[in-house]
N, C-alpha and C positions, 0 to 999 in steps of 0.2 A: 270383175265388176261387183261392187258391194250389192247386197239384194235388198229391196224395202223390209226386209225384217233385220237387217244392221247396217243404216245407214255410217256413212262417218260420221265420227264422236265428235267433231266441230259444229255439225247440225244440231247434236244434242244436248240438252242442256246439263250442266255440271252437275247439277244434283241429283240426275236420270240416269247419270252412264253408270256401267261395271264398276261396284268396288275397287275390281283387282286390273283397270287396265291402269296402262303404262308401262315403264319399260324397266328394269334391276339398273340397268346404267344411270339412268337417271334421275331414279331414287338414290342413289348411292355418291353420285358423282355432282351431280349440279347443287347441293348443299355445301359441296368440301370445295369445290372450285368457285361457287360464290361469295362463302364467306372468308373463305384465306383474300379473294380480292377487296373484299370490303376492309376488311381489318389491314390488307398493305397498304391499303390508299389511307386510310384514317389514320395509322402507326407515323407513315411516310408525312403526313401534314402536322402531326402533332410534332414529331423530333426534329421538323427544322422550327418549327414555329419562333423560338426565342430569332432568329433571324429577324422576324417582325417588329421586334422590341428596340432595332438600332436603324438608325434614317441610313447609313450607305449600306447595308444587306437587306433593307426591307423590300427594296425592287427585286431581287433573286428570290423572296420569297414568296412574294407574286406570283411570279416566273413558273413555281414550285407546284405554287395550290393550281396557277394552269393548267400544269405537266396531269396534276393530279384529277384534273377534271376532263383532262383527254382520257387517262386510263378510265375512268370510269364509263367513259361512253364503247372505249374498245372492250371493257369486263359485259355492257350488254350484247356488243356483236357479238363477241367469244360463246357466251351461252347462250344465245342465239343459233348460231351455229353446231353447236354439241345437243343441245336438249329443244330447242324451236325453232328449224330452220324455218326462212319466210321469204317473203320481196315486196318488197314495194311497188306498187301500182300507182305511175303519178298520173293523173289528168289534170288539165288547165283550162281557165277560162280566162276571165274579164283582167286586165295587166301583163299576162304570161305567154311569155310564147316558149312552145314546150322545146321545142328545134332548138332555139338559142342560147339557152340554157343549162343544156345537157351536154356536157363533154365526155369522149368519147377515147380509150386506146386504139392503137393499130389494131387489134384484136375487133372494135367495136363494142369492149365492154366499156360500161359507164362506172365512171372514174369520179365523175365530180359534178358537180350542180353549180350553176353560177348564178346565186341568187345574192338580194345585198346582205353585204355585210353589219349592216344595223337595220333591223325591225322589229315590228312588234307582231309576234306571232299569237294568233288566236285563231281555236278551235271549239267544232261540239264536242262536249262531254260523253263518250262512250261507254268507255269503261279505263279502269286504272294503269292501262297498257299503252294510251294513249300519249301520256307523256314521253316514253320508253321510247314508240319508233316515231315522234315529232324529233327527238332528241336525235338519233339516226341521220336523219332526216336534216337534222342539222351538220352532223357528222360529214356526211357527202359535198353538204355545199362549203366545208371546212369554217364554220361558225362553233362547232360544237365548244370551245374553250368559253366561248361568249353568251352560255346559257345563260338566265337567269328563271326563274321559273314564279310563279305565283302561287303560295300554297298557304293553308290553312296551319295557325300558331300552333296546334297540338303536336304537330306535323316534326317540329324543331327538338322537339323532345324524343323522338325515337332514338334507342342505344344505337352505336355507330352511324346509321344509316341518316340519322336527324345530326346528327354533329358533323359530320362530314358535309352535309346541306347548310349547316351555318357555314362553313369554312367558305364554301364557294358562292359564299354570299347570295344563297336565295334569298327570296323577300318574305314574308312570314306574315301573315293579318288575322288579326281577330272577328273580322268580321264585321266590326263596329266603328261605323265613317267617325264617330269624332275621335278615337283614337285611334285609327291609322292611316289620316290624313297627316298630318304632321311629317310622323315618321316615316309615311310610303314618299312622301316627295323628295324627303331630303337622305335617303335610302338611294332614288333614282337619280335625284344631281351627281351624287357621286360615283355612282356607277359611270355616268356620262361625260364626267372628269375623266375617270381612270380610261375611258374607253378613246378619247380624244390624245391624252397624253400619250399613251403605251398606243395609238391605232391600232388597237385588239378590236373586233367584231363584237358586237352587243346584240343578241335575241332573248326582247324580253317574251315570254309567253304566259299567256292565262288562258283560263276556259272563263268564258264570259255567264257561262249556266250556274259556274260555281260548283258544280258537283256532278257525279254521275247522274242517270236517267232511275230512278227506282219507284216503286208502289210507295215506299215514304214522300219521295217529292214529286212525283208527279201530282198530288194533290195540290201540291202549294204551286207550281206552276198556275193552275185551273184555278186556284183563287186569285193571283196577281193578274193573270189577264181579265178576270170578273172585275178589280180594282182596276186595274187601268183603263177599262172598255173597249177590250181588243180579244181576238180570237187568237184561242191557246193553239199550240203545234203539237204534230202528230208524233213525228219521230225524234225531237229532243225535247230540252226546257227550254222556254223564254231565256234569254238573255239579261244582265244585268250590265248597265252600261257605264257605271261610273268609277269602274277602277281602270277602264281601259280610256277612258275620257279625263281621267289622271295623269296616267301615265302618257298621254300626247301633249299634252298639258304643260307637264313636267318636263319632257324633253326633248321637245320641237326645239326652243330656243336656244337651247344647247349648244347644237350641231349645226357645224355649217352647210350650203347647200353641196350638194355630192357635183363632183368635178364631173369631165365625161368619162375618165376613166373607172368610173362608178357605175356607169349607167349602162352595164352592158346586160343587166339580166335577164330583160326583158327588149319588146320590139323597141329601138329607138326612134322607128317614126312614129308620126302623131297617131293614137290611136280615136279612128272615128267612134261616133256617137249614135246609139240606135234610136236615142230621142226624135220626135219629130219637131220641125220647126214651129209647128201649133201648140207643142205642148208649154203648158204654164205651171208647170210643177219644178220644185226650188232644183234641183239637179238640171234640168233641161237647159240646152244651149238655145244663144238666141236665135241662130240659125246653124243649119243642120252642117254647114262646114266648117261653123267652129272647130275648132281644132281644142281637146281639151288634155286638162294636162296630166302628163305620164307620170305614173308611180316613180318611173327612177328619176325624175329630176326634184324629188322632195327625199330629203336627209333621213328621213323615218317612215317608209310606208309600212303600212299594215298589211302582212302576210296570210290569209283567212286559209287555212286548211279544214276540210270537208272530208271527215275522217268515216268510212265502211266496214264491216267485216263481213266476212262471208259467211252462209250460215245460221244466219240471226235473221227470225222472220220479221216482217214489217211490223214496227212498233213494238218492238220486243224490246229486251234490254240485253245490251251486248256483254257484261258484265256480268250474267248468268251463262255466258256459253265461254268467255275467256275472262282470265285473270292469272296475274302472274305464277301462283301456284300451278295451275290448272298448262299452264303454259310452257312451264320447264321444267318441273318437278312430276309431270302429269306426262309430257312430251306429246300436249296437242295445242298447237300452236294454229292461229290461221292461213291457210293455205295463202295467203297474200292478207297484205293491207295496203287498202284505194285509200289514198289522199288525192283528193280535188283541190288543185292549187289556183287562189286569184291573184288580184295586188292590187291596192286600192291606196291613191295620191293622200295621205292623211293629214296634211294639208291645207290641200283643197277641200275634202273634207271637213275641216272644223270650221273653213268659211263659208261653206255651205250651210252648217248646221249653224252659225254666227243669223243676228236680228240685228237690224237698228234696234237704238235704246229707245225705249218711251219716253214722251216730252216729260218737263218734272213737273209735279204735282205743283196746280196754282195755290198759293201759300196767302188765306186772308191778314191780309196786311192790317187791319184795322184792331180783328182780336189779337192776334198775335203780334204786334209790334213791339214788344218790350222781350220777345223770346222769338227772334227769331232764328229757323231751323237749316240753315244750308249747307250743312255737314249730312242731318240725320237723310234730309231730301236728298242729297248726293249719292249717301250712302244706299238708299231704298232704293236706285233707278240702278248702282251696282249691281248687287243683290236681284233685284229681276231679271236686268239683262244676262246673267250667270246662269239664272233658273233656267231660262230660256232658251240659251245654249246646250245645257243638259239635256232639258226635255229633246229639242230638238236631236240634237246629236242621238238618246234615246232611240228616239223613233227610224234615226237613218239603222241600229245597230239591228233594231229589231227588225226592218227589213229584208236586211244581210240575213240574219234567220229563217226567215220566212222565204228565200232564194234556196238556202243550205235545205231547209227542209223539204222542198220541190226537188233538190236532186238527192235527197235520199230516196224519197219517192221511187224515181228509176233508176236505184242502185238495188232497190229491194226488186223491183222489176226484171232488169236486166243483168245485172252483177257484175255491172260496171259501171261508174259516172259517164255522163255523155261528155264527149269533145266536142259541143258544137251546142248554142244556144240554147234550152232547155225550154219547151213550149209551157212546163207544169211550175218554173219558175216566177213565182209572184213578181212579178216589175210592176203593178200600179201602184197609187198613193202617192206619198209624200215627194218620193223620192223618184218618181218614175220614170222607167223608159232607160236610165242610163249607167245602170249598175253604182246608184247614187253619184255620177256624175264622176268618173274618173274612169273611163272606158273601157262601158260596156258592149257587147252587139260582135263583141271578135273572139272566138274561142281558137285556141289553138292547141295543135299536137293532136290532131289526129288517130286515134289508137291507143294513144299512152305510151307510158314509158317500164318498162319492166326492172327493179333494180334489186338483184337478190341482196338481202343482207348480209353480208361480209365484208374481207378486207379491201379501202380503195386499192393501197399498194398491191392486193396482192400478195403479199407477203404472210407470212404466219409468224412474223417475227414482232407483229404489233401486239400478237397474247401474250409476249413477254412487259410490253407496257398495258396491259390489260390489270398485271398483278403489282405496276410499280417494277416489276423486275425483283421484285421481293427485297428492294433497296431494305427495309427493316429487318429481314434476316441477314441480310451480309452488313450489315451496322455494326447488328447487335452480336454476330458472331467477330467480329474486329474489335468491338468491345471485350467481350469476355478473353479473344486471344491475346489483347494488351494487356489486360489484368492480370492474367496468368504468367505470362511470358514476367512483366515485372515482378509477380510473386516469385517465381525461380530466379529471376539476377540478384530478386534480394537473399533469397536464402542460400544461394550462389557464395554471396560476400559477406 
């Protein structure tokens, strides 16, 4: 048992520990075994690429960058497995029921996750590892081909790692709503083509914080909520709500509503409401047996993951105790990661967050008659009723935050998400009482679910798709022995 004068180096922060820990193997090995996988997977998308250039091989090359976006997620179990074992810790609440969800071998191990096949996954910002086991994460519930991720334009320029990110079409933003509006919409229509034609699974995911937790941004947190006139959180950032109010935006109307053989991920009967019948807040039912509606009978619900690490004191930043270096190169990795899993109708949701339009502006007929204005007037009651939708939606997202940050709370407490209502969880305001109105007040899965990171199969034969199968060296050695073999029959004759 480690003593209080060396605790474990996952308590301690990255800058604090021993120069000299870690391990020769994996200094040695987790550089040679990650980049031979990065460079097969980028070699392997680049040499079929002309496939792309002709309409009847352009589907196989689809097919290809797929293949090539499953090894990628199997290259981070692999080193996972070799330099940062871990598991997954799921808890659930408000949409999820943990039981139904979770599939199981004769053995009892968990094999697979049955969550839907198209959502919008959003997470707090913890640290840059976060993406890595959401991605997992998707792995299990077999969506991993249908990542799409939300990242910062700089992001697209890294050597391999950033080209390889174009290929599988992540989405890439500047930052600045009037240029990538445009582009983020019609980015997502066609994602939501190809995801309808080929029925491939689509998770798009973003951090709604925008970035990690750090002494540089925690200030600009503390000054937005000073603009807004709302109180800052403790253990993330504010939430930014209008890329995720986009992308619902963008492709709700897309998709059609999910059959019943969609709707198995969660509880299929109605989930009750913890609202009371007195309450007069925009989520609240009109009476308490309304019946409200379930995440899986809407074509897009929103997946909130409530992301922990262990180790990391309250209000700390977890990004000083892990990062991917520190993680596999370092071989200390966290003893688990708690994701707290919800599901919220998005929806019902956005008619939640929806207003009547304001009456239009009465127009003096007297001065104005020689110009009048029933476009611009049309236009201005648009234009509001938009704003107002934003704000609103806004204020449900920041909510949702101010819940997440209630159970980090008793994550930092106990060191583990509760399975069962959360008393420290903010429910008043706007949205109150009903986990904004798509069923709150039921938490399930008692305990959690424990899911070590490795292979579904089994198998160890997926760390060969991990490298592509090193399909670029046996190409490129078929190449070289054609070439050759032909140099000898020529000098042959």
């Amino acid at each position: 048992m480690p003593s209080s004068k060396n605790p474990p180096l996952h308590t301690v922060r990255i800058d604090d520990r021993p120069p000299s820990h870690g391990s020769w193997f994996s200094y040695i090995f987790f550089p040679l075994i990650f980049n031979v996988g990065i460079i097969s997977t980028n070699l392997t998308q680049l040499i079929f690429y002309p496939l792309s250039l002709f309409p009847p091989t352009a589907p196989l090359y689809t097919r290809l960058l797929l293949f090539s976006k499953e090894a990628f997620v199997r290259l981070l179990i692999l080193i996972s497995l070799l330099f940062g074992p871990t598991k997954l810790v799921l808890t659930a609440g408000e949409g999820i029921d943990l039981d139904r969800i979770v599939e199981r071998d004769g053995q009892g191990r968990v094999k697979g996750l049955n969550l839907p096949g198209r959502c919008v996954v959003v997470g707090n910002h913890q640290a840059y590892s976060d993406w890595m086991y959401l991605w997992i994460l998707a792995y299990f519930a077999g969506a991993s081909e249908g990542i799409y991720i939300l990242l910062k334009k700089s992001l697209k320029w890294i050597p391999l790692i950033g080209w390889g990110m174009q290929l599988y079409d992540f989405i890439f933003l500047s930052r600045s709503w009037a240029l990538d509006q445009r582009p983020l919409s019609l980015h997502l229509k066609r994602l939501a083509r190809r995801s309808i034609e080929t029925k491939q699974p689509i998770w798009i995911m973003l951090f709604p914080e925008g970035t990690i937790g750090s002494d540089n941004e925690r200030p600009k947190s503390v000054r937005w909520a000073e603009k807004e006139g709302i109180a800052d959180l403790k253990n993330m950032l504010l939430p930014r709500s209008l890329g995720l109010y986009t992308i619902l935006t963008a492709l709700l109307p897309s998709f059609p509503p999910p059959t019943p053989l969609q709707t198995n991920a969660s509880s299929s009967e109605p989930i009750p409401t913890s609202a009371s019948s007195s309450s007069t807040s925009l989520a609240s039912s009109p009476s308490t047996n309304q019946r409200q509606p379930s995440p899986n009978e809407c074509p897009l619900p929103i997946l909130d993951c409530t992301i922990g690490y262990p180790g990391v004191p309250p209000a700390a930043y977890a990004q000083e105790y892990y990062n991917l270096f520190s993680i596999f190169h370092r071989s200390v990795p966290p003893p688990a990661v708690h994701i707290h899993l919800r599901m919220y109708n998005s929806t019902h949701v956005l008619a939640l967050t929806s207003i009547p339009p304001p009456p239009p502006k009465p127009t003096n007929t007297h001065l104005n008659s020689s110009f009048p204005t029933p476009n611009s007037s049309t236009t201005e009651v648009g234009d509001e009723v938009e704003s107002g939708r934003r704000r609103r939606f806004g204020e449900w997202l920041t909510q949702i935050w101010r819940e997440k940050d209630g159970l980090m709370d008793e994550f930092y407490e106990t060191g583990r998400f509760p399975s069962n209502p959360s008393s420290k969880s903010t429910k008043a305001g706007l949205f109150e009482g009903a986990g904004a109105g798509v069923g709150a007040g039921r938490e399930e899965g008692a305990g959690g679910v424990e899911i070590p990171v490795g292979w579904r199969s089994g198998s160890w034969k997926e760390a060969g798709e991990a490298v592509c199968w090193l399909a670029p060296v046996w190409i490129g050695w078929g190449l070289v022995w054609g070439v050759r073999k032909g140099g000898w029959e020529g000098g042959a004759a």
